[in-house]
N, C-alpha and C positions, 0 to 999 in steps of 0.2 A: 504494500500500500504506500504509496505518498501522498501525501495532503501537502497542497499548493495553497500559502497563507498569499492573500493578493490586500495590502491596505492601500486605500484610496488615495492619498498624497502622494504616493509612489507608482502604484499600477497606471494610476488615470495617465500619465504623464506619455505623450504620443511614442515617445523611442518606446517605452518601456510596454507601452500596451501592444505596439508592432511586436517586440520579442514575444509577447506571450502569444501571440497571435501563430506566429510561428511557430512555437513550441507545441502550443492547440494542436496544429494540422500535423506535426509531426509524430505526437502521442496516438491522434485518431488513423495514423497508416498502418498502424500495430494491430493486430487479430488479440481480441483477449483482452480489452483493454475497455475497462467500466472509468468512464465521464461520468461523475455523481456530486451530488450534495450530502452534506452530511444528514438532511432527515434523512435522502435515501439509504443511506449505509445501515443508518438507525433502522429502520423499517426492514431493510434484509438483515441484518443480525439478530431484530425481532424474529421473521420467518425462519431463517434459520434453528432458532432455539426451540421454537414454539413444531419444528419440525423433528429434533432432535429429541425434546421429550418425549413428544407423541413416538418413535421409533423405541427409547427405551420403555415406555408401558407397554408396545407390544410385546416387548423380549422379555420382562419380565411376564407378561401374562401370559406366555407361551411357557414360560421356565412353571409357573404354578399348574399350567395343566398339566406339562408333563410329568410334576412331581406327584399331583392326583393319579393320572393314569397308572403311575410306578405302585403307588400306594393300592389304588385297585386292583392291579395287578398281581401283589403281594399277598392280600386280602383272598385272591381267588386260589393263590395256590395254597395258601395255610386253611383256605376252608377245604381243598380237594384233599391234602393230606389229609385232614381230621376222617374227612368221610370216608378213605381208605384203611385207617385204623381199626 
């Protein structure tokens, strides 16, 4: 990530607003390359989290069924033994 600080006494100033102009078109020839504001960054590191928790509830609620199924499991064979007894 880079975060480009641009203050107004400096940027606005015509040389300097050309370089960044330049710099613009240069960054935007790159494949891969996110132009944003910091809500937006805010809002995808939102999605992001809010994607990542939802993926760890699934894995833990896949890890609890499979820990019922094991237990059922266990359950059926300590009943088959008994009834073999």
């Amino acid at each position: 990530m880079m975060s480009v600080g641009l203050h107004l006494r400096l940027a606005g100033r015509p040389a300097r607003a050309e370089a960044l102009r330049r710099f613009l078109e240069h960054v935007r020839r790159h494949d891969g390359v996110w132009l944003c504001t910091r809500g937006q960054i805010a809002d995808q590191a939102k999605a992001d989290a809010l994607a990542e928790a939802a993926r760890q509830k699934a894995v833990a609620e896949a890890d609890i069924v499979a820990a019922a199924n094991r237990a059922k499991e266990d359950l059926r064979k300590q009943v088959s033994a008994l009834a073999v007894s």
